[in-house]
C-alpha positions as CSV (number, residue, x, y, z in Angstrom):
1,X,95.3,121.2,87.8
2,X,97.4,118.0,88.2
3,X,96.2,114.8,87.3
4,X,95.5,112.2,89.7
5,X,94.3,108.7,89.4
6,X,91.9,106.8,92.2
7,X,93.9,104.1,93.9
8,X,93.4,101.9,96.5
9,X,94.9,102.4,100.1
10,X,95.7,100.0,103.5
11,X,95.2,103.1,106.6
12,X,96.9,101.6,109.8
13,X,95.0,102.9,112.7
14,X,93.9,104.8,115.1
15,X,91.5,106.6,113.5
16,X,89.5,108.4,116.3
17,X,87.6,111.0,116.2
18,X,88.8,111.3,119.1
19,X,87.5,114.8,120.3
20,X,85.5,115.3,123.7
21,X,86.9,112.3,125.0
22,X,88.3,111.9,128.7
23,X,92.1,110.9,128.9
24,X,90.5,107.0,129.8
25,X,88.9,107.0,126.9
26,X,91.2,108.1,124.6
27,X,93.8,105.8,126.0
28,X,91.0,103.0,125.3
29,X,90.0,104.1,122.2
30,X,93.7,104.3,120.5
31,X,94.7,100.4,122.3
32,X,91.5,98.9,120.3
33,X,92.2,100.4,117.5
34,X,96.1,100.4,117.3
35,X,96.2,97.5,114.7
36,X,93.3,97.7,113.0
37,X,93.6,98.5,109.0
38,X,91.3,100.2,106.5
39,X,91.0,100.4,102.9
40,X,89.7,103.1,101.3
41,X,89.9,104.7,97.6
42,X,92.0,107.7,97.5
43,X,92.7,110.4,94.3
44,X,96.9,110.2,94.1
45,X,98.9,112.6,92.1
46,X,101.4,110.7,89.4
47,X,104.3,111.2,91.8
48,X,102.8,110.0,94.6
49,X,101.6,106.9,92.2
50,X,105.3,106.6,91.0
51,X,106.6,107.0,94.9
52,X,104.3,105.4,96.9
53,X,102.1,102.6,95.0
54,X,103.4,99.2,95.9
55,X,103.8,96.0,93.4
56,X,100.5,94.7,95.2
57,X,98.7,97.8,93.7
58,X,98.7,99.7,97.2
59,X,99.6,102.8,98.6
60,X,100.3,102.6,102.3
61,X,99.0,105.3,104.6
62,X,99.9,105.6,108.4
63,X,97.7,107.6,111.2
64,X,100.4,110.2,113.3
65,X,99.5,112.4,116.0
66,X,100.3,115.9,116.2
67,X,99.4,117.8,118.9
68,X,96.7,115.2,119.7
69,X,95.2,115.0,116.2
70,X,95.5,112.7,113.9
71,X,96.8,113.1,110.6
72,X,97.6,110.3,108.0
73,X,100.4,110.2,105.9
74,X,101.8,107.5,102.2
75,X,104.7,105.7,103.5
76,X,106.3,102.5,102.3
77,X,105.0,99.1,102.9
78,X,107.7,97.8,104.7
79,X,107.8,101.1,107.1
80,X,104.2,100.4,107.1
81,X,104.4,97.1,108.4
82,X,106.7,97.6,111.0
83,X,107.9,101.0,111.8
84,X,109.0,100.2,115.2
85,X,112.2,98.5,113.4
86,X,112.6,101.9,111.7
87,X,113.0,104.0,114.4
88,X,116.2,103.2,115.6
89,X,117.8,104.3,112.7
90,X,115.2,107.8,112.4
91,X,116.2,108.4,116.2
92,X,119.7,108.1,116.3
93,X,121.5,111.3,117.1
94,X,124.4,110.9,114.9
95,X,122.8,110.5,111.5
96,X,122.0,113.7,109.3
97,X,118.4,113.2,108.1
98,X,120.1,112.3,104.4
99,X,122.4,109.6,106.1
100,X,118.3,108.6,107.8
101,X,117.1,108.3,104.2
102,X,119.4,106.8,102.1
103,X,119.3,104.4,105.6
104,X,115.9,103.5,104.7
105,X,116.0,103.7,101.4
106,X,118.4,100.9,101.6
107,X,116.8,98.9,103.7
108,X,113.7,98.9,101.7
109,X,115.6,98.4,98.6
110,X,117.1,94.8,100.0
111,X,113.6,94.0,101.4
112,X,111.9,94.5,98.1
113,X,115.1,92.4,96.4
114,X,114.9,89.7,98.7
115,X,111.2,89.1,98.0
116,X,111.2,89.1,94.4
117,X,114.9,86.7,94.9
118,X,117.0,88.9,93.2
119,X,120.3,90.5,95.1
């Protein structure tokens, strides 16, 4: 059994449930709760402690819908914070989903730099 070790975590919403509810409701029900955030305590693996945990002792976790169910996923802070700005470069057509990571990576790379002042 792998090893895990209980960690704190920022959940961006929705978080439903959002079962039974009527298309008006739903519709109301994801808008009100669109930016809230959560903390909870979750078990992480060491690998997803060495990939996800941020310097502010963190793991960031988003809430994305498949087939109309929620399901919540680690992601980096700075996707966290602002995936809209991210989606440009995960939509466009002519990257190859490597040429989209190494993209982010990147970008989260001279993000992280620029607030500890280092290049």
């Amino acid at each position: 059994m792998e090893r895990t070790r209980r960690c704190r975590v920022r959940i961006s919403g929705p978080f439903g449930p959002f079962d039974g509810m009527d298309p008006d409701e739903m519709f109301e029900a994801l808008e009100s709760e669109a930016h809230e955030v959560r903390e909870e305590e979750w078990d992480l693996t060491e690998d997803q402690v060495k990939q996800f945990l941020n310097d502010d002792g963190y793991a960031y976790v988003m809430t994305v819908f498949y087939d109309g169910k929620p399901r919540r996923f680690l992601t980096q802070k700075e996707i966290w914070e602002d995936p809209e700005s991210f989606a440009p470069t995960m939509n466009d057509p002519n990257l190859t989903p490597a040429q989209k990571a190494a993209a982010v990576e990147e970008r989260i790379r001279r993000s992280r730099a620029q607030r500890r002042g280092t290049p």
